[in-house]
C-alpha positions as CSV (number, residue, x, y, z in Angstrom):
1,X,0.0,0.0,0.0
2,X,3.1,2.4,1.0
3,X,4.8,1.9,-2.7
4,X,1.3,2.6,-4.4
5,X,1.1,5.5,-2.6
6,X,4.8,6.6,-3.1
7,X,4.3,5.6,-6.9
8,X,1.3,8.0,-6.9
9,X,3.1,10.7,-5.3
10,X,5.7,10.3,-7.9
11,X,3.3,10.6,-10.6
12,X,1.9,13.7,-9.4
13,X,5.2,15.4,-8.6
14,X,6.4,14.9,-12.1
15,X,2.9,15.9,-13.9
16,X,2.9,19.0,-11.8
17,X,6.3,20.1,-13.1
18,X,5.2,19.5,-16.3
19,X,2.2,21.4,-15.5
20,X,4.3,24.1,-14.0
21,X,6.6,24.3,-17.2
22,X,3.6,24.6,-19.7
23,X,2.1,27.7,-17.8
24,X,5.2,29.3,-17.4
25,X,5.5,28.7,-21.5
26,X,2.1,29.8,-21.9
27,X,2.7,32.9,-19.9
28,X,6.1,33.7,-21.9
29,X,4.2,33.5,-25.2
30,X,1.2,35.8,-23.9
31,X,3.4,38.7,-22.9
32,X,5.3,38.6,-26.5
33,X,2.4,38.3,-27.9
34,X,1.5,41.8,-25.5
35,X,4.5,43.1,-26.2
36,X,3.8,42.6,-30.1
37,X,0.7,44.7,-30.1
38,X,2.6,47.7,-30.9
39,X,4.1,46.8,-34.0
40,X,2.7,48.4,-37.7
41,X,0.7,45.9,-39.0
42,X,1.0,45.8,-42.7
43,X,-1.4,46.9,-45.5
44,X,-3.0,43.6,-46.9
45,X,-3.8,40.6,-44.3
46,X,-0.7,38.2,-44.6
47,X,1.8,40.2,-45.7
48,X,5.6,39.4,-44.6
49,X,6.6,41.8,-41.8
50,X,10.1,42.0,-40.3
51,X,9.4,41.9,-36.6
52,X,6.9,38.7,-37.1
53,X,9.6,36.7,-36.4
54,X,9.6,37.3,-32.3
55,X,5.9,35.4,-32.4
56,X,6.6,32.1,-30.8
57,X,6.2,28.3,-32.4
58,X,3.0,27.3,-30.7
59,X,1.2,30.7,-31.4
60,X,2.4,30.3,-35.2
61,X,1.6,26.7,-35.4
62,X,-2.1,27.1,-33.9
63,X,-3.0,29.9,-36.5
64,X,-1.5,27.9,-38.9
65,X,-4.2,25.4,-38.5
66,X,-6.6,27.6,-37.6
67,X,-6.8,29.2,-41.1
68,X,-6.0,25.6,-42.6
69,X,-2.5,26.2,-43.3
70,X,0.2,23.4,-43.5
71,X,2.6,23.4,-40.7
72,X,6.1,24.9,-40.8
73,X,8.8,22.3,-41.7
74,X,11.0,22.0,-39.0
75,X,8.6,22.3,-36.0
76,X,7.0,19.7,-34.3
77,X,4.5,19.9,-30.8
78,X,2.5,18.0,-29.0
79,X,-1.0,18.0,-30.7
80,X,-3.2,18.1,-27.3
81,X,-0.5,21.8,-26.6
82,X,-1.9,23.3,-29.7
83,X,-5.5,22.8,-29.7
84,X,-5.1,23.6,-26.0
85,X,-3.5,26.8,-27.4
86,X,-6.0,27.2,-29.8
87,X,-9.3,26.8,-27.8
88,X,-7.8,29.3,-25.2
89,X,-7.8,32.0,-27.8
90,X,-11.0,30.9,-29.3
91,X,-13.3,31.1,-26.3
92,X,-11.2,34.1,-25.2
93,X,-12.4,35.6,-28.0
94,X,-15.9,34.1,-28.1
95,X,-16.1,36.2,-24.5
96,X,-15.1,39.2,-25.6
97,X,-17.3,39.0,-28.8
98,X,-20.2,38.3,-26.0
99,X,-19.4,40.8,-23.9
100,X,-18.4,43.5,-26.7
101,X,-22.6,42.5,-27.9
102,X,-23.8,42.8,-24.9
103,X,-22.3,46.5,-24.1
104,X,-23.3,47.7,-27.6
105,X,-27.0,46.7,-26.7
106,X,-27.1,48.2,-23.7
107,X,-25.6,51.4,-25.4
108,X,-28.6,51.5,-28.0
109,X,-30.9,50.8,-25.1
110,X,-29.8,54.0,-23.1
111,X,-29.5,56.0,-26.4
112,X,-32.9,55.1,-27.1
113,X,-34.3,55.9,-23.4
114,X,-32.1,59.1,-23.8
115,X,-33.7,60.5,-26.7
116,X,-37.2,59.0,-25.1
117,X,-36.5,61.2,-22.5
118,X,-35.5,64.3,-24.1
119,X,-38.3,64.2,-26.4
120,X,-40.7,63.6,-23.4
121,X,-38.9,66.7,-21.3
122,X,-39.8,69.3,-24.8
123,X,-43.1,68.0,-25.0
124,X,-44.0,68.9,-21.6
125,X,-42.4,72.2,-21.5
126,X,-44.4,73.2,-24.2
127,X,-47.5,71.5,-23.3
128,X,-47.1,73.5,-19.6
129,X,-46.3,76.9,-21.8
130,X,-49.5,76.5,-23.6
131,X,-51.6,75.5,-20.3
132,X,-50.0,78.5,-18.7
133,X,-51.5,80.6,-21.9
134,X,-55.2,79.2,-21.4
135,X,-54.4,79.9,-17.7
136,X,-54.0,84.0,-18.7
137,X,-56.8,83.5,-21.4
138,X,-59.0,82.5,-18.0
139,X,-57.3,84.9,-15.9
140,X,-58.3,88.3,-18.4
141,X,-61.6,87.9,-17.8
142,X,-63.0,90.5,-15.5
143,X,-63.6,89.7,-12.1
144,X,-61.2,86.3,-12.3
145,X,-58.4,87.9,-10.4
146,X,-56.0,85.0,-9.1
147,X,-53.4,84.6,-6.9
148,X,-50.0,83.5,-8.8
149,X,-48.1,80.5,-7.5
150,X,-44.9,79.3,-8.0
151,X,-45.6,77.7,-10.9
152,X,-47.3,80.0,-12.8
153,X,-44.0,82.5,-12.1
154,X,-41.9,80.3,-13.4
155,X,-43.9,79.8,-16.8
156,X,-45.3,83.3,-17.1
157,X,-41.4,84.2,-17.8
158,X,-40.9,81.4,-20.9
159,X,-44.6,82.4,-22.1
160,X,-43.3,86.3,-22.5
161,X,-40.3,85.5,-23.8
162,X,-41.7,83.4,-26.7
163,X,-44.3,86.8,-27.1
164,X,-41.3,89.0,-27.0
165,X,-40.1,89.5,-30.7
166,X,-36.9,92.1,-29.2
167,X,-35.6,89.9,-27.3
168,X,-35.9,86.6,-29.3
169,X,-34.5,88.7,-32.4
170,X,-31.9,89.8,-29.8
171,X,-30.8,86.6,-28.6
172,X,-30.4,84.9,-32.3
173,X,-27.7,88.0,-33.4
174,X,-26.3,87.6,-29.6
175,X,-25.5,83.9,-31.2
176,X,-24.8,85.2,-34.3
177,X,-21.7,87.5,-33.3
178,X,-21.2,84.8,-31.1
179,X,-20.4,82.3,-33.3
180,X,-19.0,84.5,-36.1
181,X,-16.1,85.2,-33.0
182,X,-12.0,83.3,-33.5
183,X,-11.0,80.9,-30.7
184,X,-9.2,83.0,-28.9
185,X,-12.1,86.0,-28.8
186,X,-14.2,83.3,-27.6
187,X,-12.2,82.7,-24.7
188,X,-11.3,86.0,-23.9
189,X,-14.8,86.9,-23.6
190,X,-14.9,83.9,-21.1
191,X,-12.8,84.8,-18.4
């Protein structure tokens, strides 16, 4: 029973090395492949480039197959490291591609609420301008005098602004001379 144990303990003492020695390999060729992320790619998909040649064996032998290509002369791994290789990167990417869907819905979902909501907020600013107008329609006849509340202060200002030809004419050429201004105008009349 002792020597099946000790034979055991053996076995997984040297498949851990082994273990240990892939991952460190595996680790290695990630950060040149990191570290290769900088470099010009070329024009036209498969094109030679001079500093391809720092992309290690494995990485080169599992696109290789990948795109159906015949492996280099000269090179020979283990097949269960390559498609080990080669299903990392594939369900690495298979997450990100997930992930990448998932954020670009939710984007179109909150531009969508977004211009929901805006569109919402302009209809009920002018819908509360134009119930603030039937509300001075009401309040001209004689003997409907009314006490103003907040909120018909706050509109009564917007309502006679939109009346006011002056100052609407006023504030379109204040944009106009605005806008006609350099950069540096601009931020002089800033500060």
């Amino acid at each position: 029973r002792c020597a099946e144990l000790q034979i055991q303990l053996t076995e997984a003492v040297s498949t851990l090395g082994g273990q240990k020695e892939l991952i460190a390999k595996l680790e290695h060729d990630l950060s040149t492949i990191q570290a290769l992320s900088a470099v010009h790619r070329p024009d036209a998909e498969g094109a030679a480039e001079p500093g391809l040649e720092k992309i290690p064996e494995p990485i080169k032998e599992a696109t290789a197959l990948f795109y159906g290509h015949p492996p280099s002369p000269g090179t020979t791994f283990p097949e269960g490291q390559v498609d080990s290789l080669l299903s990392i990167i594939s369900s690495q990417r298979e997450r990100f591609r997930a992930r990448n869907q998932e954020l670009e819905g939710e984007n179109r979902m909150m531009q969508h609420t977004m211009h929901a909501l805006q569109s919402e907020l302009d209809n009920l600013r002018a819908d509360n301008i134009k119930l603030y107008e039937k509300i001075k329609f009401l309040q001209s006849y004689p003997g409907r005098g009314g006490s103003r509340d907040d909120t018909e202060q706050r509109y009564s200002s917007q309502y006679e602004e939109r009346l006011d030809p002056f100052s609407s004419f006023s504030r379109k050429e204040r944009q106009r001379k605005y806008l006609s201004l350099s950069p540096w105008d601009k931020a002089t009349l800033s500060m």
